[in-house]
C-alpha positions in Angstrom: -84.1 -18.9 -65.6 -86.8 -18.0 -62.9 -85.8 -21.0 -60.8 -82.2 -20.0 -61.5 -82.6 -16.9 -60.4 -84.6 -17.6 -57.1 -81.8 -19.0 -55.7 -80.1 -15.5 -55.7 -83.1 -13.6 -54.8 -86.9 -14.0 -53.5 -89.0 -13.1 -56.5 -92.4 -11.0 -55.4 -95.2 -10.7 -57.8 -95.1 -8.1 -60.4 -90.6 -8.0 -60.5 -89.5 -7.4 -63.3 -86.6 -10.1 -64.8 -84.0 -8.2 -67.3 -82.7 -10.9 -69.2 -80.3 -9.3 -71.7 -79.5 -6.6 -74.7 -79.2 -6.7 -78.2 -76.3 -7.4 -80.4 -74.4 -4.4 -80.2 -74.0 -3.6 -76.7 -72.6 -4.7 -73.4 -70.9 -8.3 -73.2 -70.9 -8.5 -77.1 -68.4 -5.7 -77.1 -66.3 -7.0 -74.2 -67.9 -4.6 -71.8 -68.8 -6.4 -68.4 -71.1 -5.3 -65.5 -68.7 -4.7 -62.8 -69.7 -4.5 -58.8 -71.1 -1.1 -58.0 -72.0 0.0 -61.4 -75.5 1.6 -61.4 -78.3 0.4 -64.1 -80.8 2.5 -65.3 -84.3 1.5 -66.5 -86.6 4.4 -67.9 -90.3 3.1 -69.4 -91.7 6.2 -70.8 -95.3 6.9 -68.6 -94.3 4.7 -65.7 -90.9 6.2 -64.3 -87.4 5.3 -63.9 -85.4 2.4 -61.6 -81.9 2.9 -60.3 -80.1 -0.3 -59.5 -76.7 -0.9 -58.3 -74.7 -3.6 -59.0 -73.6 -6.1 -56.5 -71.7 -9.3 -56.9 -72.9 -12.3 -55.1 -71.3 -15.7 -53.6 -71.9 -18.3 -55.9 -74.4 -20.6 -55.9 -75.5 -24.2 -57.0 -75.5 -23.3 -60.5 -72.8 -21.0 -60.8 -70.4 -23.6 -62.2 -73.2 -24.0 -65.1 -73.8 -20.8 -66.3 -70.2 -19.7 -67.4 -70.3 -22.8 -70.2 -73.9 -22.2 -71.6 -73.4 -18.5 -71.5 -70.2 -19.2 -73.4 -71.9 -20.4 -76.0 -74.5 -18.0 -76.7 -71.9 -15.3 -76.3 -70.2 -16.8 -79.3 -73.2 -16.6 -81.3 -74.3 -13.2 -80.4 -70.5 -12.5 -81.8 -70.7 -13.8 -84.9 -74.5 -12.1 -85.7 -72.6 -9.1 -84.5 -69.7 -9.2 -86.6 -72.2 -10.5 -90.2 -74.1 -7.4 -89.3 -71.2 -5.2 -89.8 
């Protein structure tokens, strides 16, 4: 994921990666970051991070990720639906 990722963005010591929710929430539901939506990050005793959304060109992986994260979105949908 980190090399992944570095082809997107230049990493500097100490960033911090999100890599995903729990079962419940965004993609599992259908709901999709879209450009220009704003994230926000609050860790209690440290402070809060705005961050806007932006969609980037593709890149040498970006023909890869759809199938593998295909696949983990259909198990994160049926541990969501076994839950309920």
């Amino acid at each position: 994921m980190i090399a992944y990722l570095s082809e997107i963005v230049t990493l500097k010591t100490g960033d911090v990666i999100f890599t995903g929710a729990p079962a419940g929430v965004g993609v599992v539901e259908g709901k999709y970051l879209r450009d220009g939506d704003m994230l926000t990050t609050t860790i209690e005793g440290l402070g809060t991070m705005r961050n806007r959304c932006v969609r980037i060109a593709n890149h040498s992986g970006a023909d890869v990720v759809p199938e593998a994260f295909s696949k983990l979105l259909a198990i994160a949908r049926e541990e969501a639906v076994a839950k309920k």
